[in-house]
Structure formats: C-alpha cells, structure tokens
N, C-alpha and C positions, 0 to 999 in steps of 0.2 A: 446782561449780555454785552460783548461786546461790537463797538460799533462797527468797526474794520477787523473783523476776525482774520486768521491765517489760514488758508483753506487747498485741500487738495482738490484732484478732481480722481474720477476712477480709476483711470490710467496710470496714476503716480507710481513708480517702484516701490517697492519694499525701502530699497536702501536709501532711496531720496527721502520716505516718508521717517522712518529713526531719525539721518541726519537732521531736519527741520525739526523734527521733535528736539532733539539734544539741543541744538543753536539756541532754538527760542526758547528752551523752559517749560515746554508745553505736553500737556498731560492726556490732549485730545485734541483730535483735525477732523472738523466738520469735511464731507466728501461732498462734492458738487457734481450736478451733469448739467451743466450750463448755469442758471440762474435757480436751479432749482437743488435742494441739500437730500442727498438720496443714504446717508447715513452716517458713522462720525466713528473713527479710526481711534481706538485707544490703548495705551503702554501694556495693556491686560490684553488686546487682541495678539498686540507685535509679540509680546510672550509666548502665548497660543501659539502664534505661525513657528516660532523659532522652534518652541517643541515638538510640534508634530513633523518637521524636518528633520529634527535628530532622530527621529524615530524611523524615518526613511534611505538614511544613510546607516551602511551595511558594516559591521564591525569588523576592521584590517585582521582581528586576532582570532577569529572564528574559524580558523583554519582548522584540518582533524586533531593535531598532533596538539594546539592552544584548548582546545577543549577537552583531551583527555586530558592534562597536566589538568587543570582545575577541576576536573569532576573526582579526579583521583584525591587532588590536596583537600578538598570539599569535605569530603567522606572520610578520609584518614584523619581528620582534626575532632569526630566524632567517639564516642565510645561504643557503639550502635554498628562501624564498622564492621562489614563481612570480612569473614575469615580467609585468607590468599586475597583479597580482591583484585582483580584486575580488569581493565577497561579497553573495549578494542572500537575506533571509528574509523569510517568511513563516507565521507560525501555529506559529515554530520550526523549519520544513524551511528547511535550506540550500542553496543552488546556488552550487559553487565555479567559479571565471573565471580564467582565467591563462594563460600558458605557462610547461610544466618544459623542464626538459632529465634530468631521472632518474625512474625510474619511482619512487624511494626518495622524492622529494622530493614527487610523487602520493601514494604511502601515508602519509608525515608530515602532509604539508597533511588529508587526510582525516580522520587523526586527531585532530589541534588541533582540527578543528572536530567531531567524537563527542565529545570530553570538554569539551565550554562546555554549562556549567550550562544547560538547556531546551531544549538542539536534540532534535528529534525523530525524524531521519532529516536525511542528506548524500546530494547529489546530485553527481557530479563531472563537470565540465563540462572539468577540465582539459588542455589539448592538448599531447604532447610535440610538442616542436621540437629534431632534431641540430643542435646550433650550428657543426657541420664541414661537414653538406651542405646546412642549411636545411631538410632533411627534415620534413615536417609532418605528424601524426598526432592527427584528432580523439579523446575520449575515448571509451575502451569502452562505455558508454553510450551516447551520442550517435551513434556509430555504427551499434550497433545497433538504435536510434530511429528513424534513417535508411534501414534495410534494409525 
C-alpha cells in the first residue's frame, strides 16, 4: 500500500475526480468520510457513469421525418422488402404500408422499425399477398379494427 495515498472524499465531482485521475496516473481513489475509507472510485466505475449518461441524453435526430428516412433506408437495403412500402410518423408512432408475401418478412419489417432510435410504438398495416393465387390478406390488426 501506499503510505500517503491520494484520496477523495464523497463529495468530490465527477470532473475533479477524472482530472486527478488523468494528472496523477492513477487507476483508483480511495473515498474518505473523514478518517474513515467508505469505498474507492475506479476508471471502470467513471466508464459506467459516462455510459449510463449517454443513455439519458435524448437523440437531436429522432425527430418524425429522421426516423422515417432510416426505417425506410433500413428496409429497402433488404431483399425481404415489402412491396410499395411506405412509412407514415407521428410523435414517433409508426404505421407500416406494404405488401409481403411472408409472414417472416412482417416480423423483420416490424423490427427494423422497434429498433430506429425514438419510435415509440409500430403499427403494422402490412398486407400479405400469395403471389401464386393473388390471395389477399389485410393485416392482423386492421382486421381486427374492422370487426
């Protein structure tokens, strides 16, 4: 151990505790509440803190119009793409528009559009079509909208 360690106390910033980290070289800060060490601050905690802040800062580009351009590029770079697709938001809710021909190709499109930064809820509007008999089938929802 060492004999004059560098030491914080509980109170110390965030920002004071990095800089003193960076100056000295040092990989851990014992935490002090007077004479006594009540835990010890390390470059794997300040990590931690930094990422669970990026996660609470809200993304500038999650706007409607930033989220349909990606859900749209998303899905047209696929070959799975529904047929006319088109994308309508609002306030972050999406309403999907297409024709599939697989019910797989329903569950991927749904997906792409739950994982685009700010959507809030998907709405599936998509209708299968058998491209053998023409068979036309609105979406599970819509259907049952319609009941």
């Amino acid at each position: 151990m060492t004999e004059d360690p560098i030491t914080v106390n509980e109170e110390t910033p965030l920002e004071d505790l990095v800089r003193l980290m960076e100056r000295k070289g040092i990989k851990r800060l014992p935490v002090m509440s007077g004479n006594v060490m009540t835990g010890i601050v390390t470059r794997s905690n300040l990590l931690q803190a930094v990422a669970s802040m990026a996660h609470e800062i809200p993304d500038p580009t999650a706007d409607d119009d930033h989220i349909r351009d990606r859900i749209i590029r998303a899905v047209n770079a696929t070959d799975w793409r529904p047929i006319g697709f088109e994308v309508t938001v609002r306030k972050g809710v999406v309403h999907l528009h297409g024709l599939i021909t697989t019910d797989e190709a329903r569950q991927a499109t749904i997906v792409a559009a739950q994982n685009t930064s700010g959507v809030k809820e998907v709405h599936d509007h998509l209708c299968f079509v058998d491209t053998y008999s023409g068979f036309y089938v609105e979406s599970p929802k819509d259907m049952e909208a319609a009941s």
